[in-house]
Phi, psi and omega in degrees: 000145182255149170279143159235154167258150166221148179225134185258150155032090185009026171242103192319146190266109184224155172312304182316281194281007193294315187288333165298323161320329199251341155292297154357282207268300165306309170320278192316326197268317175330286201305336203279317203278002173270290221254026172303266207319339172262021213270341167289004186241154184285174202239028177193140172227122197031037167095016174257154191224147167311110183240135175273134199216169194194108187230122182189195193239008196163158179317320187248357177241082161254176188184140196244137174265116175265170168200160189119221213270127193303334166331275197334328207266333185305304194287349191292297201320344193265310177288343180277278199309333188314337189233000000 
């Protein structure tokens, strides 16, 4: 029989922890795919900053609130959609 091992972040992967490990992991790529899309726009106008919020009831039903200064949210909101 062959062993196999799986490791997350230098952390062995076990039935116990594969589903937090695997939220994890869906989190962390939500946030990398926001702010790939938000990375052409500035994230503060007069010492005010762009805030992004990610809301839901779950991994599959979400949804982003922007807030700050209205350019900024205009424009995040024109780059969220853009894909």
């Amino acid at each position: 029989m062959i062993d196999i091992k799986m490791t997350i972040n230098g952390r062995p992967l076990t039935s116990d922890n594969f589903r937090d490990e695997l939220e994890k992991l869906a989190i962390e790529s939500i946030k990398d795919g926001i702010r790939k899309q938000l990375s052409g726009i500035p994230h503060e106008l007069n010492g005010k900053r762009l805030i992004v919020e990610v809301v839901g009831t779950d991994l599959h039903h979400l949804s982003i609130q922007l807030s700050g200064p209205d350019e900024l949210v205009k424009r995040a909101k024109s780059a969220l959609e853009a894909e």
